[in-house]
LOSE-481466 format. One record per residue (C-alpha): residue number from 1; x, y, z; residue in one letter. Coordinates in nm, 2 decimals. Layout:
REM residues N
VEXMAR    i       x       y       z  aa
VEXMAR  NUM       X       Y       Z   a
...
END
This chain:
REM residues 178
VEXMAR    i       x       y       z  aa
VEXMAR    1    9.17    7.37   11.08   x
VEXMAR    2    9.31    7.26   10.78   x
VEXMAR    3    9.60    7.05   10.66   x
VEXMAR    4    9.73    7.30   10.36   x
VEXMAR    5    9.81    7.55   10.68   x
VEXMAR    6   10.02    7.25   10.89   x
VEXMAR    7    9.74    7.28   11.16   x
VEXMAR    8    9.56    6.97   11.12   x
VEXMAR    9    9.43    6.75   11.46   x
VEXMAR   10    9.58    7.05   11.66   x
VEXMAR   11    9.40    7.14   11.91   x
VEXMAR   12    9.28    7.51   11.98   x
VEXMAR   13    9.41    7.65   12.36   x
VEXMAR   14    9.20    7.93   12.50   x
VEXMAR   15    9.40    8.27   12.66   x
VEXMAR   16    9.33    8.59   12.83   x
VEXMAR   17    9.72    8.65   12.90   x
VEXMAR   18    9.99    8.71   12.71   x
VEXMAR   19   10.21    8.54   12.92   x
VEXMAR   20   10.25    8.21   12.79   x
VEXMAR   21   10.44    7.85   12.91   x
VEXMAR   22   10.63    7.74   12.67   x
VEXMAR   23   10.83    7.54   12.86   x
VEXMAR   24   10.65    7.19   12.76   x
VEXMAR   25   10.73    7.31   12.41   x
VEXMAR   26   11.07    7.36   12.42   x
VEXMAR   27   11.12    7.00   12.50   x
VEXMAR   28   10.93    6.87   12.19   x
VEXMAR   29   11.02    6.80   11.88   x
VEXMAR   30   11.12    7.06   11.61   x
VEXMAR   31   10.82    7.14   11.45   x
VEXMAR   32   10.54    7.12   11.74   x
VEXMAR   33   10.25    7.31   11.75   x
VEXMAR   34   10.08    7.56   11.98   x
VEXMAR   35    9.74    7.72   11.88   x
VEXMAR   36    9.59    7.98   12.12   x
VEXMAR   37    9.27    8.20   12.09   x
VEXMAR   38    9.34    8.52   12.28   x
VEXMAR   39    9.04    8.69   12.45   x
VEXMAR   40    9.06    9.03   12.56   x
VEXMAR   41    9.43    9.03   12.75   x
VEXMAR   42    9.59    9.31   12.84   x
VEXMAR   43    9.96    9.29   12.86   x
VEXMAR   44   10.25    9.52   13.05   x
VEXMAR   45   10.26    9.88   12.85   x
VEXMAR   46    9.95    9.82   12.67   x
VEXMAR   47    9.63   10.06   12.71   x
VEXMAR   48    9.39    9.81   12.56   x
VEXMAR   49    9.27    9.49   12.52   x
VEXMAR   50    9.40    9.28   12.28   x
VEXMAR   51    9.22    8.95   12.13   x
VEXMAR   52    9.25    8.73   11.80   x
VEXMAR   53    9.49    8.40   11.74   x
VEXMAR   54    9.85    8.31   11.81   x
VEXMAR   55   10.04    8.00   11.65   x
VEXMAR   56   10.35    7.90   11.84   x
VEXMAR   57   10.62    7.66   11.62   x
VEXMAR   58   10.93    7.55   11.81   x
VEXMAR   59   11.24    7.56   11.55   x
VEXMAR   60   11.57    7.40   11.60   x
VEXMAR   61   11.65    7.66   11.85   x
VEXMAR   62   11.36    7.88   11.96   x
VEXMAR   63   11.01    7.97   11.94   x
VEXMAR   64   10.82    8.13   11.66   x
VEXMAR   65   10.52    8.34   11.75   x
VEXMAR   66   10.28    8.44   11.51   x
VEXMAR   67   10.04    8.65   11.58   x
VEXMAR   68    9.73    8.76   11.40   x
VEXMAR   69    9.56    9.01   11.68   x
VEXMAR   70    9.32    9.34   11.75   x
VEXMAR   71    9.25    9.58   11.96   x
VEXMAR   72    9.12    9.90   12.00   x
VEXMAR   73    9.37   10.23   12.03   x
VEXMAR   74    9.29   10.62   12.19   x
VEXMAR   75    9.42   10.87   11.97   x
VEXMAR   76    9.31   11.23   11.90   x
VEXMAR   77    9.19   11.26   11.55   x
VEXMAR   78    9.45   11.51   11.36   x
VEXMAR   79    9.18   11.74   11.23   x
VEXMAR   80    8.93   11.85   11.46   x
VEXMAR   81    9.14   11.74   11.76   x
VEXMAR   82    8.88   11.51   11.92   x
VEXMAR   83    8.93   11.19   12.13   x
VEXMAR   84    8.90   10.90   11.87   x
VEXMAR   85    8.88   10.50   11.91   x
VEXMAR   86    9.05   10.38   11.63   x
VEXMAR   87    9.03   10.00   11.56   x
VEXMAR   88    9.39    9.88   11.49   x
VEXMAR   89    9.50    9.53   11.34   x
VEXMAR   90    9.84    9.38   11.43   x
VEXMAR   91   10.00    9.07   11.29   x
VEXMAR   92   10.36    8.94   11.32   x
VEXMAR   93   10.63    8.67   11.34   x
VEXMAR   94   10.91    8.67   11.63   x
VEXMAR   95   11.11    8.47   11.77   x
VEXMAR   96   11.17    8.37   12.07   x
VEXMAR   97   11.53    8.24   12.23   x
VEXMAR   98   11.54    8.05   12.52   x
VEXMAR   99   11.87    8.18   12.76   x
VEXMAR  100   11.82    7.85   12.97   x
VEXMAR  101   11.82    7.46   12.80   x
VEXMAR  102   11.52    7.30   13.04   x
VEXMAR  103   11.70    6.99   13.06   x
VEXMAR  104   12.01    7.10   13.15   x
VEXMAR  105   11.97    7.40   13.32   x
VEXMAR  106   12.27    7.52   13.15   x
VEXMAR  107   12.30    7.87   13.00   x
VEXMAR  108   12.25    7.86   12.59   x
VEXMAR  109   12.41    8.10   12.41   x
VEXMAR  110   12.20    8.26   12.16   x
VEXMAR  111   12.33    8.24   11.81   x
VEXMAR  112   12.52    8.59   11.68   x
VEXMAR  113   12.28    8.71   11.47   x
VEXMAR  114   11.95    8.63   11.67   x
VEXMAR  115   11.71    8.88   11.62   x
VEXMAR  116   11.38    8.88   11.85   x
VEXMAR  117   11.28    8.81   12.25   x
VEXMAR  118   11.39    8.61   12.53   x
VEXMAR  119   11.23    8.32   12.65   x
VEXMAR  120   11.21    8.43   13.05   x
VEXMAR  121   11.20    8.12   13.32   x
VEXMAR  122   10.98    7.88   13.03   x
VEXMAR  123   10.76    8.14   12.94   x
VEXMAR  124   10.74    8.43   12.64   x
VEXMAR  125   10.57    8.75   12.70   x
VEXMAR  126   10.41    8.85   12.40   x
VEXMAR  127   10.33    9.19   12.58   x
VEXMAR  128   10.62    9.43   12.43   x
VEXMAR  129   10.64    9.23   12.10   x
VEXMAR  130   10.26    9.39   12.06   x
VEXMAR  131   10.31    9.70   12.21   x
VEXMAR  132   10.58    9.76   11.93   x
VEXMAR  133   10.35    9.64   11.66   x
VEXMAR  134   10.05    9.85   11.80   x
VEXMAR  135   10.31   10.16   11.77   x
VEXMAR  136   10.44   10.10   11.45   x
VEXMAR  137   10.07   10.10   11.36   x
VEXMAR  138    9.92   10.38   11.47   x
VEXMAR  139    9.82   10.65   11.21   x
VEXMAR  140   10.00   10.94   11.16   x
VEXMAR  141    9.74   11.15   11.14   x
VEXMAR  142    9.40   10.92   11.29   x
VEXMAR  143    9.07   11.06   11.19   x
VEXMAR  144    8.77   11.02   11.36   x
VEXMAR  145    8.59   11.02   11.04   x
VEXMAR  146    8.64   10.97   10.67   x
VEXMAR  147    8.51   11.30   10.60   x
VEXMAR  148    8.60   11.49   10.92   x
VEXMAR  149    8.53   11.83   10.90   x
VEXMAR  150    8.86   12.01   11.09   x
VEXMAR  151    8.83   12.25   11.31   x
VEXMAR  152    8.52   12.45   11.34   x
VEXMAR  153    8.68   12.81   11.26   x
VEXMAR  154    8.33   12.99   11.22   x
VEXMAR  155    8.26   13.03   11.59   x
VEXMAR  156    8.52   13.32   11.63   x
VEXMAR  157    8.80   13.41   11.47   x
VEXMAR  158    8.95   13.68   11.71   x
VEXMAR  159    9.14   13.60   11.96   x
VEXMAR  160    9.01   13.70   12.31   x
VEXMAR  161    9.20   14.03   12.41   x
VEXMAR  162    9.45   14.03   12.70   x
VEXMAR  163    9.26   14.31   12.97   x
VEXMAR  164    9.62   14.49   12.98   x
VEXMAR  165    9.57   14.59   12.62   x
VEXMAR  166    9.21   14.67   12.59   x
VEXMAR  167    9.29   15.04   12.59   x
VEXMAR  168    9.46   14.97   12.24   x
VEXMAR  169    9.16   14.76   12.13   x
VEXMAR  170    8.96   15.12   12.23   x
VEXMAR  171    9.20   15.29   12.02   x
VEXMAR  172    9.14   15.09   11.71   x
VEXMAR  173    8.74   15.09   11.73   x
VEXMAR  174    8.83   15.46   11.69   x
VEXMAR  175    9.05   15.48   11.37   x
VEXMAR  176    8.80   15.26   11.22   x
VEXMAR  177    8.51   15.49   11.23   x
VEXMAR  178    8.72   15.76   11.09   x
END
């Protein structure tokens, strides 16, 4: 922890969810701190584990996630159509806006131009925020391998022949010969 990154004396919080209480943060002062490892949770619409570090920072009005994660993705490499793990790195900032004041209970009214995720009953679920990120990072074309061969197109390249047309397959071993 250092004090150039505004972390200094905070202390780190240990998570295998990404369902988090943010409740107790909410009612702190602008500015408070959250720091989370994240080991190995799997969230709602996600295929994999995800793990790495998550800094929480409660603004004037909501919460701001930022996440700095990995996790491992199933893909089919795009040239010789194999099942491939593909490593995948995914880092963000959101935010998150309460719908409830804590104190109050009353409704808050999110400001016109909010952009990000609702905070749910006190908590954030980080689960669709990295299910986007994971999507918007996923190859286009994954390979299994830097130099990846393709497809293998050496084993055959006729196509096995329907039975209801061999008797034109017979017919062209003939004109061949002649």
């Amino acid at each position: 922890m250092t004090v150039e990154d505004g972390t200094a004396n905070t202390p780190v919080r240990r998570t295998t969810s990404l369902l988090i209480n943010v409740s107790t943060l909410l009612q702190e002062s602008i500015g408070s701190l959250r720091r989370y490892e994240v080991d190995n949770a799997q969230g709602t619409g996600l295929n994999a584990e995800v793990s790495g570090s998550l800094r929480l920072l409660r603004t004037d009005q909501s919460v701001l996630a930022t996440a700095s994660l990995i996790t491992v993705i199933s893909d089919i490499c795009g040239g010789c159509l194999q099942d491939v793990e593909l490593p995948l790195e995914v880092s963000f900032d959101e935010e998150f806006w309460p719908s409830l004041d804590l104190i109050s209970g009353a409704p808050v009214e999110p400001p016109p131009e909010r952009v990000g995720f609702s905070v749910i009953d006190g908590q954030i679920d980080l689960s669709e925020a990295v299910r986007q990120y994971v999507e918007m990072g996923r190859p286009m074309s994954p390979r299994c391998e830097e130099e990846c061969p393709g497809l293998d197109t050496r084993s055959s390249n006729e196509q096995p022949i329907d039975d209801r047309w061999s008797a034109l397959a017979a017919l062209r071993i003939e004109s061949e010969g002649d």
